[in-house]
C-alpha positions as CSV (number, residue, x, y, z in Angstrom):
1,X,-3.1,-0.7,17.6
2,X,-1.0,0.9,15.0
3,X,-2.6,0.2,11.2
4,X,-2.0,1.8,7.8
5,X,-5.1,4.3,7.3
6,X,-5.7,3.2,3.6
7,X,-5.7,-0.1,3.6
8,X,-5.8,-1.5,7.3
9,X,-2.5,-3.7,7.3
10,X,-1.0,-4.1,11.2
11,X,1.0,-6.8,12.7
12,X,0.6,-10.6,11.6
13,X,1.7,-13.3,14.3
14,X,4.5,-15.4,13.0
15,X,6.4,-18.0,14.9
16,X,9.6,-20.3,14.2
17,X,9.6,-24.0,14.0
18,X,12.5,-25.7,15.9
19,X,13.4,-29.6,14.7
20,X,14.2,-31.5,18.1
21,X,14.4,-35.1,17.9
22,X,12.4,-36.0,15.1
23,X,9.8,-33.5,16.0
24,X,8.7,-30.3,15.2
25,X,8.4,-27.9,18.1
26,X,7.0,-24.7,17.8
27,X,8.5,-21.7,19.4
28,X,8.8,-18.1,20.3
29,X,5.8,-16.7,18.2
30,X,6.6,-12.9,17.6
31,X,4.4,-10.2,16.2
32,X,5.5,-9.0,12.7
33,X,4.8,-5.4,12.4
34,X,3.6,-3.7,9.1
35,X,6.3,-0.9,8.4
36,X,4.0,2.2,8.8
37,X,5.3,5.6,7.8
38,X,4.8,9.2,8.3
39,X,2.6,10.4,5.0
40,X,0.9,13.7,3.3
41,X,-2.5,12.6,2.1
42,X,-2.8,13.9,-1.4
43,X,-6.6,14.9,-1.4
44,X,-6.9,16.4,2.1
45,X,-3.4,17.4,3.0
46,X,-3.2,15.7,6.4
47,X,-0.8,13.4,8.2
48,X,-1.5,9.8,8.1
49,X,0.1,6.3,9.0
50,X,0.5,4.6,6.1
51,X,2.2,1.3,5.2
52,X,5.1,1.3,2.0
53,X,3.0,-0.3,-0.1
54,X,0.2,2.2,0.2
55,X,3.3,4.7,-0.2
56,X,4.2,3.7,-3.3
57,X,0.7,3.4,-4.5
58,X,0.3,7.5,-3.7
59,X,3.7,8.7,-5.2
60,X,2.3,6.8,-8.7
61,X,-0.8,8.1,-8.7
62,X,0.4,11.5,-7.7
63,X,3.1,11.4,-10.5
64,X,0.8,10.2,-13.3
65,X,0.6,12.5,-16.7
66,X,-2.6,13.1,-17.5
67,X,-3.9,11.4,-20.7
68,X,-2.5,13.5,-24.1
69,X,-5.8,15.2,-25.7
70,X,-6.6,13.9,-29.0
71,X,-6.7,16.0,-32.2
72,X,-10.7,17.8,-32.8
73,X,-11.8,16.5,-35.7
74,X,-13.6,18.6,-38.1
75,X,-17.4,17.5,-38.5
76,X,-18.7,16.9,-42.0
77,X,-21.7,18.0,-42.7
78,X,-24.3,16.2,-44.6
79,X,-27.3,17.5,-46.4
């Protein structure tokens, strides 16, 4: 079964609902399928399956400054 490696998303079943006569029939349930693609892990380098969500997740983090250094301040001494 095809499933994003980070966070486990696949397919969901999902069906239509059909109004005939007064009544609700349902029909035709289909299998939704997470759209899984082709990505670099960041941290080990390999190939994995992962969803667009999880995607966007990794570019953000990958792209993220890291935090500006405050200014040392100089210790006063006391006696």
């Amino acid at each position: 079964m095809r499933a994003c490696d980070r966070c486990g998303k696949s397919h969901m079943m999902g069906g239509t609902r059909k109004l005939l006569r007064g009544h609700y029939n349902p029909t035709a349930y289909t299998k939704k399928r997470a759209n899984l693609q082709w990505a670099r892990d960041p941290v080990t380098g390999k190939r994995m399956r992962v969803c667009t969500k999880c995607q966007k997740t990794m570019v953000k983090t990958k792209r993220a400054r890291p935090a500006k250094k405050m200014p040392a301040v100089a210790k006063i001494e006391t006696k």
